[in-house]
C-alpha positions in Angstrom: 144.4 114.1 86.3 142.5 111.6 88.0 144.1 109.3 90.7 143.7 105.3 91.0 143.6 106.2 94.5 139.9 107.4 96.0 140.4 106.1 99.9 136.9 105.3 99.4 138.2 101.8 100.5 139.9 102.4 103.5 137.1 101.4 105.6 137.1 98.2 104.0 134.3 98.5 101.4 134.2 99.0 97.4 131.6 100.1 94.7 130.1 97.6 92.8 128.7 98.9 89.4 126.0 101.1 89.6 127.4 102.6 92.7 126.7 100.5 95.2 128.8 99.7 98.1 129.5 96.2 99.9 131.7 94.7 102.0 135.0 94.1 100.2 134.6 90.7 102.4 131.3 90.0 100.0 131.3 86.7 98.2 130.4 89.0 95.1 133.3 90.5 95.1 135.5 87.9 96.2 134.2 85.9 93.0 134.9 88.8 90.9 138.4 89.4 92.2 139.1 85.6 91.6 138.3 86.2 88.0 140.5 89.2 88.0 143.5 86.9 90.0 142.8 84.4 87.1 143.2 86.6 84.3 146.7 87.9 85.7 147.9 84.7 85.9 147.0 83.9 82.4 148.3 86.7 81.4 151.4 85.7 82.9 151.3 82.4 81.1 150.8 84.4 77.8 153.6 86.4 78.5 156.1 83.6 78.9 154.3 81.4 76.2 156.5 81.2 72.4 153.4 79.1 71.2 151.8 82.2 69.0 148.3 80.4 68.5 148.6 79.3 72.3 149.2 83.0 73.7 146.6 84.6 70.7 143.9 82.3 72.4 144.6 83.2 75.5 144.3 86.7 75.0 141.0 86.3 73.4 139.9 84.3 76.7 141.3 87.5 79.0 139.2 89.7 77.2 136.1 87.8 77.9 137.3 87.2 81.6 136.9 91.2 81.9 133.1 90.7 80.5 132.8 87.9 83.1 134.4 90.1 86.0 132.1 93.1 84.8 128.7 91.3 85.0 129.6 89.6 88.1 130.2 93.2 89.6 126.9 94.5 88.8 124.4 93.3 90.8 121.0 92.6 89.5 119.3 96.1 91.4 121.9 98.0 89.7 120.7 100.7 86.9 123.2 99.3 84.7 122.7 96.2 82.4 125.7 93.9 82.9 127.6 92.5 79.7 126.0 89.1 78.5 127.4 85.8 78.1 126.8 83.8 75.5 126.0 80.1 74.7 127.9 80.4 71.7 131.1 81.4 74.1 130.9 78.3 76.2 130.7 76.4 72.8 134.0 78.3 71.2 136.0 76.9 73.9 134.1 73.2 74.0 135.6 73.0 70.2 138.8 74.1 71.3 138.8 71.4 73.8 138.0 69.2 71.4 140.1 70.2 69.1 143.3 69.8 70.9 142.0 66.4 72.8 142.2 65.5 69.3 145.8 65.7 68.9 148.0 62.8 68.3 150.0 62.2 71.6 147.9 64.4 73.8 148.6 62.7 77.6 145.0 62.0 79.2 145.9 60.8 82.5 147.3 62.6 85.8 149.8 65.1 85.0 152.1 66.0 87.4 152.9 70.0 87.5 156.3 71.7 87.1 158.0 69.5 84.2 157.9 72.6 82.1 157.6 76.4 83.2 155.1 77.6 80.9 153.0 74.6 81.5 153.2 74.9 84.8 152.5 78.6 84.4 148.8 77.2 82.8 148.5 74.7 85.9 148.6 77.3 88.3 145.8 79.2 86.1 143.3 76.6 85.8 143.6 75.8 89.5 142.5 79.6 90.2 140.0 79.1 87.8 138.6 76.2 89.5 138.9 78.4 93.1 136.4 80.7 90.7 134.5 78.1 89.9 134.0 77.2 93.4 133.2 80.8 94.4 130.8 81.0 91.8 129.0 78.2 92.9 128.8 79.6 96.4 127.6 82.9 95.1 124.3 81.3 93.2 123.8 78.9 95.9 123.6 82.0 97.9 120.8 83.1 96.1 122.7 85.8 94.1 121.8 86.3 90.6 124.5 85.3 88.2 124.5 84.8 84.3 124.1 81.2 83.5 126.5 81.0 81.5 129.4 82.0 83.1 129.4 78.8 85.1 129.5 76.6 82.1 132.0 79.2 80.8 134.7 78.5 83.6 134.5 74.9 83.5 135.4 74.7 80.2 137.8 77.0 80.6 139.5 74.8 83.3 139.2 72.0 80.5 141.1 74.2 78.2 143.9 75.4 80.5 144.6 72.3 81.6 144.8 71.1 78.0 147.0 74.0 77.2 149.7 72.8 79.7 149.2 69.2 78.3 149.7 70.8 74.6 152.8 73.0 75.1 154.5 70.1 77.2 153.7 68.0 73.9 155.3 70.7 71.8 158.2 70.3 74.0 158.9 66.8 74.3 158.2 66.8 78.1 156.6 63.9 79.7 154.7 65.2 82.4 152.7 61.8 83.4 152.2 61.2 87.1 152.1 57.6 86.6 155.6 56.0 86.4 154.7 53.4 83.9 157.2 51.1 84.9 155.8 50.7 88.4 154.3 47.2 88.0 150.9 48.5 90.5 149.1 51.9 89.1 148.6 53.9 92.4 146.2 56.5 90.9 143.2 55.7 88.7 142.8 56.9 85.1 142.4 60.3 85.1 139.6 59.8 82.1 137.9 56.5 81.6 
């Protein structure tokens, strides 16, 4: 039986698909392994989330993460075609934004995290997948070849998991506004305008 562990990184590198090695330090793989961070924390989420359609979407999202995570791993000189991103993937979660933005009593301003442990669970997961976000960014402007998509992909996916959080607070009856609308002065502006 084969063993998770090779020592092939104990000198502080990894394969990337196709076999080739790299610094485990390399923005490559520390975008890759943010994708990875984010889909364990949404899998947390999931796990603690009694919303069935919430925690069914969610799972669906994970198993495109993987995709994601694979074709960031395989760099373009690799002998192995990386798994494609789609348009029509960025679009599915653009109508699910929509469709919960669309949801009478949805908050749209500041929210302020905690009020709620699986929302808070959700918070915590879009704010990795912004850190992706960001590392993807730094990747292309690197000069790295990435899928176009995926970019587009993760920022609506940040949309939607902060929306998620909004949704089961709804669901809940928790008010999780940062602005206390009895202070005469707003201190923050509108989150949307």
């Amino acid at each position: 039986m084969a063993s998770v562990t090779t020592k092939r990184g104990d000198g502080g590198e990894t394969s990337l698909v196709g076999g080739i090695r790299v610094s485990k330090a390399h923005l490559r793989v520390e975008t890759y392994g943010t994708i990875d961070e984010l889909n364990s924390v949404m899998g947390f989420a999931r796990s603690i989330c009694e919303e069935a359609e919430v925690a069914e979407l969610v799972k669906s999202i994970q198993r495109e993460l993987f995709a994601i995570g694979s074709s960031l791993a395989t760099q373009p000189e690799s002998q192995k075609s990386p798994p494609l991103m789609t348009p029509e993937m960025v679009e599915a979660l653009t109508e699910q934004v929509h469709r919960i933005e669309n949801l009478e009593g949805m908050l749209f301003d500041w929210s302020i995290a905690g009020e709620h442990t699986v929302s808070a669970a959700f918070d915590m997961a879009r704010t990795v997948c912004r850190r992706a976000e960001r590392h993807l960014v730094q990747l292309i402007e690197s000069g790295e070849e990435v899928d176009p998509n995926i970019l587009p992909y993760l920022n609506r996916l940040s949309d939607l998991l902060w929306l998620l959080g909004r949704l089961v607070e709804l669901r809940a009856g928790v008010n999780a506004s940062l602005r206390d609308e009895t202070q005469k002065k707003a201190r923050w502006s509108k989150a949307w305008n």
